[in-house]
C-alpha positions as protocol buffer text, in pm:
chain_id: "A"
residue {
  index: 1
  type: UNK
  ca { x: 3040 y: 1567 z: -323 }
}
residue {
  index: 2
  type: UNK
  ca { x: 2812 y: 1266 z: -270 }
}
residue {
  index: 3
  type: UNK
  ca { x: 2484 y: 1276 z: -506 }
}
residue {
  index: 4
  type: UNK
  ca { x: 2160 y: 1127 z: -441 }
}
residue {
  index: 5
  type: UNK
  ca { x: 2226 y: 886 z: -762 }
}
residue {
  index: 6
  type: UNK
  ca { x: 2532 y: 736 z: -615 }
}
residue {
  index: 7
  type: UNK
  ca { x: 2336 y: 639 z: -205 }
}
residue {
  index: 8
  type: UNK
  ca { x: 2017 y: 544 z: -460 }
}
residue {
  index: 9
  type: UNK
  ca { x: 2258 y: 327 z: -673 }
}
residue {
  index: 10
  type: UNK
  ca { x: 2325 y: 110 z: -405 }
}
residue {
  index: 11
  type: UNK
  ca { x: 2020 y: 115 z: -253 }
}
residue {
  index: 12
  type: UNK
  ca { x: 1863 y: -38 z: -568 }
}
residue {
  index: 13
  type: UNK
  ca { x: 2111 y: -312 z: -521 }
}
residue {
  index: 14
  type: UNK
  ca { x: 1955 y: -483 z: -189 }
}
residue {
  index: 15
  type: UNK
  ca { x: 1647 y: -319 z: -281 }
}
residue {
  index: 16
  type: UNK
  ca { x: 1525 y: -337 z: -657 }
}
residue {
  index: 17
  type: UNK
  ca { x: 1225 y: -61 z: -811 }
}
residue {
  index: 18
  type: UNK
  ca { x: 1144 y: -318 z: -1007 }
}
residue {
  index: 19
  type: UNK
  ca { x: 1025 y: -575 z: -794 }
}
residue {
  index: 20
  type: UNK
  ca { x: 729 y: -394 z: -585 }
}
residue {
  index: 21
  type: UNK
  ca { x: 401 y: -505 z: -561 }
}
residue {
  index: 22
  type: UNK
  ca { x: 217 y: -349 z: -890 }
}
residue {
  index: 23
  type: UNK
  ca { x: 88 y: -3 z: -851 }
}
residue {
  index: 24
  type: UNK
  ca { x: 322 y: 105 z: -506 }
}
residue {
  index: 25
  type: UNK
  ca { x: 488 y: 433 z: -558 }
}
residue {
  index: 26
  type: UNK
  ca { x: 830 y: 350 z: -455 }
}
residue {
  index: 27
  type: UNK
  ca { x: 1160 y: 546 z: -569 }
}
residue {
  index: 28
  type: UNK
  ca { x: 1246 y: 896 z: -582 }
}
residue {
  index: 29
  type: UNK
  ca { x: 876 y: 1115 z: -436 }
}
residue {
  index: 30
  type: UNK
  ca { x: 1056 y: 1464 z: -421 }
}
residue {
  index: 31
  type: UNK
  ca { x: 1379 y: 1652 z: -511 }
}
residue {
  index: 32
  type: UNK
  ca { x: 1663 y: 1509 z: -797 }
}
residue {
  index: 33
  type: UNK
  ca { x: 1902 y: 1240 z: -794 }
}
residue {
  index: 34
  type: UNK
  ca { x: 2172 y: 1494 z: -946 }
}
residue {
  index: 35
  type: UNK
  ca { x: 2139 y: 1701 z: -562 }
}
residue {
  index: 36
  type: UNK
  ca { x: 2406 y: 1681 z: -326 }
}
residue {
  index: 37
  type: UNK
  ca { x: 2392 y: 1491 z: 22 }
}
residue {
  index: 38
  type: UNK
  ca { x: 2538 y: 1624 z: 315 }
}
residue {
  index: 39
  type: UNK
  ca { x: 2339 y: 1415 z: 572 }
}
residue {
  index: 40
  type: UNK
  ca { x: 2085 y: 1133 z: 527 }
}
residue {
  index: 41
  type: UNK
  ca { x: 1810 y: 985 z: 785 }
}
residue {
  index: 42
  type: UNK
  ca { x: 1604 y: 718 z: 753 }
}
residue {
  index: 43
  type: UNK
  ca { x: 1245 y: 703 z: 862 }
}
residue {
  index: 44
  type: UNK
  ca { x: 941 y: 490 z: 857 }
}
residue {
  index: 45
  type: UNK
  ca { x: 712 y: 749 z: 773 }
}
residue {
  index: 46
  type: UNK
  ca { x: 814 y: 1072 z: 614 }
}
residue {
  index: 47
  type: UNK
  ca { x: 535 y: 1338 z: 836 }
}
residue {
  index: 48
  type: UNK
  ca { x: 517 y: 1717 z: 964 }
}
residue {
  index: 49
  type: UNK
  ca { x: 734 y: 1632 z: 1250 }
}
residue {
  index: 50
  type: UNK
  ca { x: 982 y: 1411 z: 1101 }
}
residue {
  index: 51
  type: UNK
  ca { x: 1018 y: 1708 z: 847 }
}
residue {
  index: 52
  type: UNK
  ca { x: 1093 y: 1931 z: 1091 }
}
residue {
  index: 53
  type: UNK
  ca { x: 1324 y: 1701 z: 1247 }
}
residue {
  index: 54
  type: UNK
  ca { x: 1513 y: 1693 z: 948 }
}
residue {
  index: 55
  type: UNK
  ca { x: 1538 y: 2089 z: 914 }
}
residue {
  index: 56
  type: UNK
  ca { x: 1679 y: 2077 z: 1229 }
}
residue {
  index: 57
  type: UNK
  ca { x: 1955 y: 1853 z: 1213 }
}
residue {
  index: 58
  type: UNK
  ca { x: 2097 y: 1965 z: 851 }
}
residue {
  index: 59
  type: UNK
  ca { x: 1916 y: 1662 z: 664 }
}
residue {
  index: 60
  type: UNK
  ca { x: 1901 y: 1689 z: 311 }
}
residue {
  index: 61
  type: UNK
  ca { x: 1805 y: 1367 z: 172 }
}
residue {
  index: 62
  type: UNK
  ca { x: 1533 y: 1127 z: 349 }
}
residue {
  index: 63
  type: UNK
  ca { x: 1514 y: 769 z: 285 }
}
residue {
  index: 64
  type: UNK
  ca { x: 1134 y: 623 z: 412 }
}
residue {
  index: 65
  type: UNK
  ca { x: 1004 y: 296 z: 388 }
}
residue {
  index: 66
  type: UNK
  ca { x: 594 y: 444 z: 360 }
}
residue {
  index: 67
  type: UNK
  ca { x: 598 y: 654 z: -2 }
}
residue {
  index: 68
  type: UNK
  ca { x: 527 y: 1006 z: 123 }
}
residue {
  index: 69
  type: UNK
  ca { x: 324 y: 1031 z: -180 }
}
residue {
  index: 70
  type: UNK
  ca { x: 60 y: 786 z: -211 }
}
residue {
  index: 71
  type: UNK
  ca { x: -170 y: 968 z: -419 }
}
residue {
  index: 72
  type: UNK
  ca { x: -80 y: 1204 z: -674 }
}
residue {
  index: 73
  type: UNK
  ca { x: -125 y: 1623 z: -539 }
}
residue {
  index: 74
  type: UNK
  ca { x: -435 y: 1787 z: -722 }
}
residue {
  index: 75
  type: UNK
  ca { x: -283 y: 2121 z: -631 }
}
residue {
  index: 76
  type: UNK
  ca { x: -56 y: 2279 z: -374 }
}
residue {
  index: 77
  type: UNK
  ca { x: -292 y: 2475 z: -164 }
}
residue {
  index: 78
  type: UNK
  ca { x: -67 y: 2516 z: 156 }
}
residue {
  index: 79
  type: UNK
  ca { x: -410 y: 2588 z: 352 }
}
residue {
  index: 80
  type: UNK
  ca { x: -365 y: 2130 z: 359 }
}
residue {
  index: 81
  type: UNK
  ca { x: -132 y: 1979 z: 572 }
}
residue {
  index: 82
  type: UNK
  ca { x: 31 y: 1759 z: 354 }
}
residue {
  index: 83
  type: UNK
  ca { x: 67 y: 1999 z: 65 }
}
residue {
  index: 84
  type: UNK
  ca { x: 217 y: 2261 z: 318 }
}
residue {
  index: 85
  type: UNK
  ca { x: 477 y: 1943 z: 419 }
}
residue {
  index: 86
  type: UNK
  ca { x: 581 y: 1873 z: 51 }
}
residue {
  index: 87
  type: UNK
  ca { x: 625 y: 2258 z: -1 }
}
residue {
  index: 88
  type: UNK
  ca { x: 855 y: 2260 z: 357 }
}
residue {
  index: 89
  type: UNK
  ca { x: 1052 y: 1963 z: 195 }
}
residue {
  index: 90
  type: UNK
  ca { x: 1105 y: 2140 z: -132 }
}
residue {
  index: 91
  type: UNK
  ca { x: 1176 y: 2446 z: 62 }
}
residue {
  index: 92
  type: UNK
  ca { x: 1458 y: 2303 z: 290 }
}
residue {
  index: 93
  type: UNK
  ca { x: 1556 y: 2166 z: -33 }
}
residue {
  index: 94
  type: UNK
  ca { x: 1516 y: 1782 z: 69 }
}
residue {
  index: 95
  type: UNK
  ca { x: 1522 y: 1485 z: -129 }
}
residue {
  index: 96
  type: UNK
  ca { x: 1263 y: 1197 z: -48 }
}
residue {
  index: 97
  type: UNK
  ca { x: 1325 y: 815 z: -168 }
}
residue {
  index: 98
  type: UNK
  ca { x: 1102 y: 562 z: -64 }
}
residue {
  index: 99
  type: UNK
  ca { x: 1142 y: 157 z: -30 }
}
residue {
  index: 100
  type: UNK
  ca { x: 830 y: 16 z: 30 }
}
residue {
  index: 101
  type: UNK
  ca { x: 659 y: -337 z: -91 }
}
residue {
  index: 102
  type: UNK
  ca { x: 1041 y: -361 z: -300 }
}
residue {
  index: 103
  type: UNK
  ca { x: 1175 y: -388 z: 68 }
}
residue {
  index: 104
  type: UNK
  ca { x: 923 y: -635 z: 158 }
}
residue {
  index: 105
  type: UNK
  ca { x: 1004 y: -853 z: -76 }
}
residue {
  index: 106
  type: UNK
  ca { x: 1360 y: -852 z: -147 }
}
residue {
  index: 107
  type: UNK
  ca { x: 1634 y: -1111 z: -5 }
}
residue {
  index: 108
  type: UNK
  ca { x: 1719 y: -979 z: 354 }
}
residue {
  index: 109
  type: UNK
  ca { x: 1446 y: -709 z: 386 }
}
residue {
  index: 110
  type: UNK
  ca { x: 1149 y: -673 z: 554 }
}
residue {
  index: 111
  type: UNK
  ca { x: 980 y: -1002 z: 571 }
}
residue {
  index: 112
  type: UNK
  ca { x: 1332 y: -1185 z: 666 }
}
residue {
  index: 113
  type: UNK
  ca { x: 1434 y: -870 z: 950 }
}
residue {
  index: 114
  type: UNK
  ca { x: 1106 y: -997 z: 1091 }
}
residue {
  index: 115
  type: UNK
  ca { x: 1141 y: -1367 z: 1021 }
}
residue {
  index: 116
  type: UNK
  ca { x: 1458 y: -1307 z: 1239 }
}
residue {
  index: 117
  type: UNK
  ca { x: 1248 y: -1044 z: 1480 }
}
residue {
  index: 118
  type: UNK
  ca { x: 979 y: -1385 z: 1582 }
}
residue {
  index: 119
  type: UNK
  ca { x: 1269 y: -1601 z: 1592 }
}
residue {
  index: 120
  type: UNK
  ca { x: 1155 y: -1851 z: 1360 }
}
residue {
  index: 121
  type: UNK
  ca { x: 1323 y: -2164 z: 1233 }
}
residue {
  index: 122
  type: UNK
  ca { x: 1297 y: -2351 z: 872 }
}
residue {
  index: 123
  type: UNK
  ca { x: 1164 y: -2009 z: 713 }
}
residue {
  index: 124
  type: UNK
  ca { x: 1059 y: -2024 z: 352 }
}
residue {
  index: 125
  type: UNK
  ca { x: 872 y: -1761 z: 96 }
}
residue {
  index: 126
  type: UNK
  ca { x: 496 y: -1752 z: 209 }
}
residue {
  index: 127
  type: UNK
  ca { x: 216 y: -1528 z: -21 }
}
residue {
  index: 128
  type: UNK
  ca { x: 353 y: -1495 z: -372 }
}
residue {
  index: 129
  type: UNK
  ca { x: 305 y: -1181 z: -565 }
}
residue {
  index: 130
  type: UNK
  ca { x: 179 y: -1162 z: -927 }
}
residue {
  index: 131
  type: UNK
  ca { x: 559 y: -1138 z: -1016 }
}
residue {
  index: 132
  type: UNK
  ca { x: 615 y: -1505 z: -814 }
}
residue {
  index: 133
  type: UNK
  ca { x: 798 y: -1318 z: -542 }
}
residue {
  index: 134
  type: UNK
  ca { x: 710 y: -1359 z: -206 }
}
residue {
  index: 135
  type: UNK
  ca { x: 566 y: -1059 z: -5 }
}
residue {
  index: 136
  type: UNK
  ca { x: 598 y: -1250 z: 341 }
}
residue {
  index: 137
  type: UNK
  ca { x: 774 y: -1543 z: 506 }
}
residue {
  index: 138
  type: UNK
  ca { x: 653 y: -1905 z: 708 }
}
residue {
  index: 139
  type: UNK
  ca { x: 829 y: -2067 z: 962 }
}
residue {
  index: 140
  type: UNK
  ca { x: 847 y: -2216 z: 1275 }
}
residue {
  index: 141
  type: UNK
  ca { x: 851 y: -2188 z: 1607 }
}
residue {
  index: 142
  type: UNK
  ca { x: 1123 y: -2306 z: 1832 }
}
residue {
  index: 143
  type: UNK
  ca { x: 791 y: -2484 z: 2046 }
}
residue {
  index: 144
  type: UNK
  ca { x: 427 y: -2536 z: 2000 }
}
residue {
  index: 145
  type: UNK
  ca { x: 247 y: -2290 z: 2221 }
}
residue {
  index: 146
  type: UNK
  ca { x: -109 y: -2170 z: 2282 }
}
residue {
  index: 147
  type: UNK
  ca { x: -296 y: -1910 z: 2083 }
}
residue {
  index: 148
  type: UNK
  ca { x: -303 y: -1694 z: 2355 }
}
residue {
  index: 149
  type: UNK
  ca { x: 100 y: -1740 z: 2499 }
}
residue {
  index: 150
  type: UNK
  ca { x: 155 y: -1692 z: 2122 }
}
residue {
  index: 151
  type: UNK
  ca { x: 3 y: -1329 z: 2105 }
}
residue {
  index: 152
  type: UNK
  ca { x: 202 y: -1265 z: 2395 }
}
residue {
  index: 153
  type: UNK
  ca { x: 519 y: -1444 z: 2207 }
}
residue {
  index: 154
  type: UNK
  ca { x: 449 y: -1198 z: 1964 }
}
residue {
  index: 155
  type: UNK
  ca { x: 423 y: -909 z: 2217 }
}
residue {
  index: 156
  type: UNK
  ca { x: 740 y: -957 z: 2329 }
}
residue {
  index: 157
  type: UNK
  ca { x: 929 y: -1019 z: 2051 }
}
residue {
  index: 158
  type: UNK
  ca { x: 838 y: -746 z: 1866 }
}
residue {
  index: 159
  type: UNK
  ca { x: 871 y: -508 z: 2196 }
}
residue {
  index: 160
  type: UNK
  ca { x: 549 y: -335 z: 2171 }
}
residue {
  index: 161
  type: UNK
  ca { x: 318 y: -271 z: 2396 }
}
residue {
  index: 162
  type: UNK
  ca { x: -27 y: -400 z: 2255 }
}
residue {
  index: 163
  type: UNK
  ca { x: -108 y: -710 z: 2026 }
}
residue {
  index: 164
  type: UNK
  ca { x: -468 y: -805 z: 1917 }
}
residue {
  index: 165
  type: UNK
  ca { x: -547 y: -1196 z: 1928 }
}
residue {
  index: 166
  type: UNK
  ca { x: -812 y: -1353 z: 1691 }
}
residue {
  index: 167
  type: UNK
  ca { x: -896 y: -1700 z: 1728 }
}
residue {
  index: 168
  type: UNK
  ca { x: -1158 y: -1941 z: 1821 }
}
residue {
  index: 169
  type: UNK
  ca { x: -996 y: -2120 z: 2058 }
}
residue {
  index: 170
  type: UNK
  ca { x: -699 y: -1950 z: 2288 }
}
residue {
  index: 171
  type: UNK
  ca { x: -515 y: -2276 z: 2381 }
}
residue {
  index: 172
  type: UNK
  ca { x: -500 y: -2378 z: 2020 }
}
residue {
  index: 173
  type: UNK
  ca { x: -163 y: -2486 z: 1966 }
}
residue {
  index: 174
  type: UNK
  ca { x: 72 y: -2320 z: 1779 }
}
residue {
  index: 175
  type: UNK
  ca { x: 389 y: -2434 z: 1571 }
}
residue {
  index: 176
  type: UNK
  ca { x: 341 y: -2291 z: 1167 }
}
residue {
  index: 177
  type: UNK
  ca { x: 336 y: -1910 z: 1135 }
}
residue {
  index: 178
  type: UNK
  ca { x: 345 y: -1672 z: 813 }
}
residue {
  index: 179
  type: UNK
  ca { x: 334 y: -1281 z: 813 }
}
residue {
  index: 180
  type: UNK
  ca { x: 324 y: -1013 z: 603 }
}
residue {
  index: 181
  type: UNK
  ca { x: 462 y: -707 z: 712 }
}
residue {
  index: 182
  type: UNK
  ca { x: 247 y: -392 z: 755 }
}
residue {
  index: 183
  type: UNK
  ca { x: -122 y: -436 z: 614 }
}
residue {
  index: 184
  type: UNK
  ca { x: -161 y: -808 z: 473 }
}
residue {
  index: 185
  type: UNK
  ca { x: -462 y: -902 z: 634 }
}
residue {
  index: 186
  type: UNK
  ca { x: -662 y: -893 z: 267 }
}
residue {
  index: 187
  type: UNK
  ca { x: -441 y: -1245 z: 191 }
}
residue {
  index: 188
  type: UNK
  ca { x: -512 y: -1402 z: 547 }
}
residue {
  index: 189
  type: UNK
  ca { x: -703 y: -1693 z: 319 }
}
residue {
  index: 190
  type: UNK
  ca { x: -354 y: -1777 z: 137 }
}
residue {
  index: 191
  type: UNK
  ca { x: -252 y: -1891 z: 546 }
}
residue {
  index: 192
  type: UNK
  ca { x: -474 y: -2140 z: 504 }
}
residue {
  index: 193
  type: UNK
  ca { x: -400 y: -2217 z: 190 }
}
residue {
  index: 194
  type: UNK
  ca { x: -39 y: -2309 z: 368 }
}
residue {
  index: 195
  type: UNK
  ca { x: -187 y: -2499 z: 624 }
}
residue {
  index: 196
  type: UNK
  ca { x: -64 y: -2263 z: 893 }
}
residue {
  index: 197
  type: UNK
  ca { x: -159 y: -2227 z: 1253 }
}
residue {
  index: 198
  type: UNK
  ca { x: -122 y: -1870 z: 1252 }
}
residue {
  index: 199
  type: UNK
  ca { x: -88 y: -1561 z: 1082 }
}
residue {
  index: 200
  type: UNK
  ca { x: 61 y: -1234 z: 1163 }
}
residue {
  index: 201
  type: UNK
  ca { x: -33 y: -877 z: 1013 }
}
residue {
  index: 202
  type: UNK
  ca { x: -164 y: -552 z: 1100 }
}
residue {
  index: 203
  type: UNK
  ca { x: -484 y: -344 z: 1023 }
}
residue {
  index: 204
  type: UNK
  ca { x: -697 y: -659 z: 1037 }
}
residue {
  index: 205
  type: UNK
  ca { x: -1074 y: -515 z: 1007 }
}
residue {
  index: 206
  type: UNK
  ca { x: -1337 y: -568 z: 1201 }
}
residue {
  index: 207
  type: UNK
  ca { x: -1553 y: -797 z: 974 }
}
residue {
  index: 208
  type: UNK
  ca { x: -1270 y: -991 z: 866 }
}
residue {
  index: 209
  type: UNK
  ca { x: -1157 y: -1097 z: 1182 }
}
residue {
  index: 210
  type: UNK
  ca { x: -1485 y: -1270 z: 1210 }
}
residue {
  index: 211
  type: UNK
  ca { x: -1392 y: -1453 z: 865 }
}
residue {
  index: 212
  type: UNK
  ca { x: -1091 y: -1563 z: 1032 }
}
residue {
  index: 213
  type: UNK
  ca { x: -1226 y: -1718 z: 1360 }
}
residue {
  index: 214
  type: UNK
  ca { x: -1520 y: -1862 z: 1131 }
}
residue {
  index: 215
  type: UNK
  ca { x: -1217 y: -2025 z: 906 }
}
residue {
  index: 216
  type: UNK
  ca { x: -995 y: -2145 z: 1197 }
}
residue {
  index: 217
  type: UNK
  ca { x: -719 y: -1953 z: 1143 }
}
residue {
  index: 218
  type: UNK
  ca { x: -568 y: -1791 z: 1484 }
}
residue {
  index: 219
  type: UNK
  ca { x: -426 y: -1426 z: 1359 }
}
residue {
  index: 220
  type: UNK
  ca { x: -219 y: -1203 z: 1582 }
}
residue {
  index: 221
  type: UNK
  ca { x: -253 y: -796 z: 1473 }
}
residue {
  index: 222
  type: UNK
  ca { x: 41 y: -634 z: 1616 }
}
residue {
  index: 223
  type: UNK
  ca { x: -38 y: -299 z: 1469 }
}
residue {
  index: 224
  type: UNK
  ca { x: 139 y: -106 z: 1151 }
}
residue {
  index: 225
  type: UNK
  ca { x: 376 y: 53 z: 1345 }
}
residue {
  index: 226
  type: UNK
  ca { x: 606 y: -264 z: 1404 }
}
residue {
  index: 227
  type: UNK
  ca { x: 747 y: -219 z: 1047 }
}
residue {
  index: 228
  type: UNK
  ca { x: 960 y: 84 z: 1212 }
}
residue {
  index: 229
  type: UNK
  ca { x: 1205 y: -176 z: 1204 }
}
residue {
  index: 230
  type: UNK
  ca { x: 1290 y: -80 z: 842 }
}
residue {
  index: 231
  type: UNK
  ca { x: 1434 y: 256 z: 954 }
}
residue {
  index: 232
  type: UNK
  ca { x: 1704 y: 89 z: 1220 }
}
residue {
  index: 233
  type: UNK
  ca { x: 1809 y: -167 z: 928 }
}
residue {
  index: 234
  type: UNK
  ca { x: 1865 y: 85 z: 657 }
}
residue {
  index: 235
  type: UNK
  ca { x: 2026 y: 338 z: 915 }
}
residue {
  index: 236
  type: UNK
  ca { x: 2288 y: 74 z: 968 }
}
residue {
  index: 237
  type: UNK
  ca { x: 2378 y: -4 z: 576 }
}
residue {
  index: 238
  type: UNK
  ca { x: 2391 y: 318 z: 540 }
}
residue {
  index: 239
  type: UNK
  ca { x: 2643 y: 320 z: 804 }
}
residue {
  index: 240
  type: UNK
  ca { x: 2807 y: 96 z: 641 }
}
residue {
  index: 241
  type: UNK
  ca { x: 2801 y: 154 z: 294 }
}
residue {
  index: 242
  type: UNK
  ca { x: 2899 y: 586 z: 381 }
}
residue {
  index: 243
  type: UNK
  ca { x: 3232 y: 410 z: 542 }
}
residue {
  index: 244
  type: UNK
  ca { x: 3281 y: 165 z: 249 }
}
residue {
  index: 245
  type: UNK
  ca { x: 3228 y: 402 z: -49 }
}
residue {
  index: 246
  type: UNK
  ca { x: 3361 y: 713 z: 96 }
}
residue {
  index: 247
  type: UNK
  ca { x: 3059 y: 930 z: 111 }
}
residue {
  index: 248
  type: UNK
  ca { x: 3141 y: 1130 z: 378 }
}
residue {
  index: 249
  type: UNK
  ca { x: 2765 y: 1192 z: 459 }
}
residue {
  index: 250
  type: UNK
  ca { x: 2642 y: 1181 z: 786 }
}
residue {
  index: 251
  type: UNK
  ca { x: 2362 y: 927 z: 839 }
}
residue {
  index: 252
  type: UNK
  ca { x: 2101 y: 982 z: 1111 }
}
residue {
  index: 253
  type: UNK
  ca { x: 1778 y: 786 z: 1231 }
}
residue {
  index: 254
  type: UNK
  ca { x: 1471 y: 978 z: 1263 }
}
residue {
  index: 255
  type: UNK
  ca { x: 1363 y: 964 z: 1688 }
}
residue {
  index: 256
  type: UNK
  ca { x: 1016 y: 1112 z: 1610 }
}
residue {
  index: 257
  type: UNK
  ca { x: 740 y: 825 z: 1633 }
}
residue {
  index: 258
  type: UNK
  ca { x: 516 y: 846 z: 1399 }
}
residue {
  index: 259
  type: UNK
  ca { x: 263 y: 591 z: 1535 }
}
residue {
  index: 260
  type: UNK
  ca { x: -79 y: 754 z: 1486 }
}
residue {
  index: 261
  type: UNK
  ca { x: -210 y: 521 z: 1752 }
}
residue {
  index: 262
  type: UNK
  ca { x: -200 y: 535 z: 2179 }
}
residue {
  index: 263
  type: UNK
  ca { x: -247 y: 193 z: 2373 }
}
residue {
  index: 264
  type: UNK
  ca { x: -430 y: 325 z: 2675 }
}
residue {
  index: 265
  type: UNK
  ca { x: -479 y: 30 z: 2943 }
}
């Protein structure tokens, strides 16, 4: 029988514990590496709903990219939501590891699935971490285009339905991007640092996006949600690796969105 240990084990090879950002909670969140795995799913988030989804389709070990624990429980009052979803999971008897900023930054993770996402050329580390690593990626484009075709570039290319556009000046002209996946927008100033023309990241506040046009810098917010990307490329190493090692676990990808947000228009 397949263990948690041995799909962990090679997880930790593309995607190292030791090389998150300082302080993220990534790694095993709930149950024991010693349990068996019968089927695995991936997920961005791990929520109520995704829970549930898992119940239903036999699921007994969840790999997220978001830690489901963030902060640490100050009791298990089941009258809260989330401590009545930890006490389902441990219920149902599921195991929860999470890759987070350690996906981010590792070769061929996060920041290089959306390096290749945008399409960019000449891509190099952008935004080191205090451990020299870089958390996102710089590039290219194929062609210079304006600000405002570039938000719509970035539309497209990450298939979603809303991007926000910050910049001074829409036909600006764009060639030099970096990103950071998920919330970055507290280094926007290392973007300049890099001479960029643009920078890409989600959650950007409201007082800091006046920073940014004050500064120059054109910034593109295409929402948190577009790192759900992680869950289709770790559904398909898992694929892979279950066929190469013998696991004999079936491997599913979560279908419940767990976007917080609607884009009414």
């Amino acid at each position: 029988m397949t263990k948690v240990k041995d799909i962990v084990e090679r997880l930790r090879q593309d995607f190292p514990e030791d090389i998150a950002s300082k302080g993220d909670p990534v790694g095993m969140q709930i149950g024991s590496m010693d349990a068996d795995v019968t089927k695995v799913m991936t997920t961005l988030d791990v929520r109520p709903q995704v829970v549930e989804e898992a119940v239903k389709k036999g699921v007994n070990f969840i790999v997220s990219h978001h830690p489901v624990m963030f902060r640490p429980a100050r009791n298990l009052d089941f009258a809260n939501a989330q401590n009545a979803m930890y006490g389902n999971i441990i219920k149902n008897g599921i195991t929860v590891y999470s890759i987070h900023t350690n996906s981010d930054k590792a070769q061929n993770g996060s920041a290089d699935w959306q390096a290749e996402e945008l399409g960019l050329k000449y891509v190099e580390p952008f935004c080191l971490d205090d451990d020299g690593i870089a958390m996102g990626r710089k590039g290219k484009l194929l062609k210079p285009m304006s600000a405002y075709d570039f938000a719509y570039y970035v539309k497209d290319k990450m298939n979603i339905k809303m991007a926000r556009l910050i910049t001074a000046d829409n036909e600006k002209q764009i060639s030099t991007v970096g990103f950071i996946c998920g919330d970055g927008g507290k280094y926007w100033t290392r973007a300049l640092d890099d001479h960029l023309d643009a920078f890409i990241t989600g959650d950007v506040y409201y007082h800091v996006g006046h920073d940014m046009i004050s500064s120059g810098l054109t910034v593109v917010d295409p929402g948190h949600y577009t790192e759900k990307l992680f869950k289709y490329k770790v559904y398909d190493r898992l694929k892979k690796w279950n066929e190469e090692n013998n696991w004999n676990v079936g491997v599913e990808l979560s279908e419940v969105s767990t976007n917080p947000f609607q884009d009414l228009f």
